[in-house]
C-alpha positions as CSV (number, residue, x, y, z in Angstrom):
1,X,109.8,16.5,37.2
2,X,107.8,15.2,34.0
3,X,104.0,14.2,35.5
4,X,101.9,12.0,33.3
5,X,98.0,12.0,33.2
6,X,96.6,8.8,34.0
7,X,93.4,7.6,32.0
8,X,92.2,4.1,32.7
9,X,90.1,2.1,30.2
10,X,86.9,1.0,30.8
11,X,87.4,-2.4,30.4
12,X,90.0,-1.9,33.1
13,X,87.4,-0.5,35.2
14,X,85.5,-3.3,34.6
15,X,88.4,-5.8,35.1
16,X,89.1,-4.2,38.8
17,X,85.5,-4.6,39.9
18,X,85.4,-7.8,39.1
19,X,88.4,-9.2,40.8
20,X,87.5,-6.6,43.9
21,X,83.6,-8.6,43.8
22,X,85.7,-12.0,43.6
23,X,87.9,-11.5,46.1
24,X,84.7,-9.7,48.6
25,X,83.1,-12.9,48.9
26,X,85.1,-14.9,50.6
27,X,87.3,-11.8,52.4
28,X,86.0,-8.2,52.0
29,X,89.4,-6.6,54.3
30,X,91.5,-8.5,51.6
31,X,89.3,-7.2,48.7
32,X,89.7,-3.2,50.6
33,X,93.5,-3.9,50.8
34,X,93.7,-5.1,47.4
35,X,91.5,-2.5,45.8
36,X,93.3,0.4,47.8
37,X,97.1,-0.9,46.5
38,X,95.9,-0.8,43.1
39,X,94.6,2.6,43.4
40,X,98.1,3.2,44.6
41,X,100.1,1.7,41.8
42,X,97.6,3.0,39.6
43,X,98.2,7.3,41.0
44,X,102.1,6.0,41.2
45,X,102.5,6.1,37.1
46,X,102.5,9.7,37.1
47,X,105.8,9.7,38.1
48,X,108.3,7.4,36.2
49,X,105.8,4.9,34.7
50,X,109.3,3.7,32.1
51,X,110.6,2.4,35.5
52,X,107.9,-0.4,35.0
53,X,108.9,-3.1,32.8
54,X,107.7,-4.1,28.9
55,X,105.5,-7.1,29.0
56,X,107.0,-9.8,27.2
57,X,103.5,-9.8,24.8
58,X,104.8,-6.5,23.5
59,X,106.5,-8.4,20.6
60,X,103.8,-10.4,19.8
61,X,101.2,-7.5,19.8
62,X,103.9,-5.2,17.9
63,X,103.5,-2.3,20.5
64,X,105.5,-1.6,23.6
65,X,103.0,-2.3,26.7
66,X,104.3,-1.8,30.0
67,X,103.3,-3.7,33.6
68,X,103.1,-3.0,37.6
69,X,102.4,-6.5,39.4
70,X,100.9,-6.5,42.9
71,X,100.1,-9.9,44.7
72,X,98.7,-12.7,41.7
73,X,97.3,-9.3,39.2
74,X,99.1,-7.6,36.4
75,X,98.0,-3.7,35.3
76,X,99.1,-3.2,31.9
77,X,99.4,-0.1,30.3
78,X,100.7,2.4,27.6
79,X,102.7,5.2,27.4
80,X,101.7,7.6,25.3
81,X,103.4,10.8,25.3
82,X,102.5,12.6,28.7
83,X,99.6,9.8,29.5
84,X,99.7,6.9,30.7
85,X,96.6,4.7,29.7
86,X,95.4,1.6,31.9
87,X,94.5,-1.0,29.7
88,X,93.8,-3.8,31.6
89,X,93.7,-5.4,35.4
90,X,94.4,-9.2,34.7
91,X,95.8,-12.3,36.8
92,X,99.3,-12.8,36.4
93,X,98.7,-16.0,35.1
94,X,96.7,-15.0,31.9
95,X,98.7,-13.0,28.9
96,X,96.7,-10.2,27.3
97,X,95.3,-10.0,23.3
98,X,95.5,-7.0,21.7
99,X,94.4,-3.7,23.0
């Protein structure tokens, strides 16, 4: 079985903290729950990341981006030979620029 190396971004980094710190002060078990699901998705791409779906900004941008979706946030990502690169931890809501 094909294993990818995952790198994340630091504005992805960036992106989870904040939305861990919003989420923290009004429910810090919700923000643990949340944080430890993405970290889950996140280890999850080295196996099959092509089973998540292309974003439908991928034509816009002109590059193929790629998406796991857990509760109201979106990580969007690359594929890039045997890596997988975390670009960004965003709510579902908002549509990314390019990367």
């Amino acid at each position: 079985m094909q294993k990818f190396r995952v790198e994340i971004t630091e504005i992805a980094e960036s992106d989870v903290q904040e939305i861990f710190d919003y989420i923290a002060k009004d429910k810090p078990s919700a923000a643990n729950k949340w944080i430890e699901e993405i970290e889950h998705q996140i280890s999850s791409l080295e196996k099959f990341p092509l089973r998540c779906p292309v974003i439908d900004e991928s034509q816009e941008i002109g590059r193929e981006y790629r998406h796991i979706v857990y509760g109201d946030y979106r990580t969007i990502f690359r594929v890039d030979r045997q890596k997988v690169i975390i670009l960004r931890v965003i709510h579902g809501s908002r549509l990314i620029v390019h990367t």
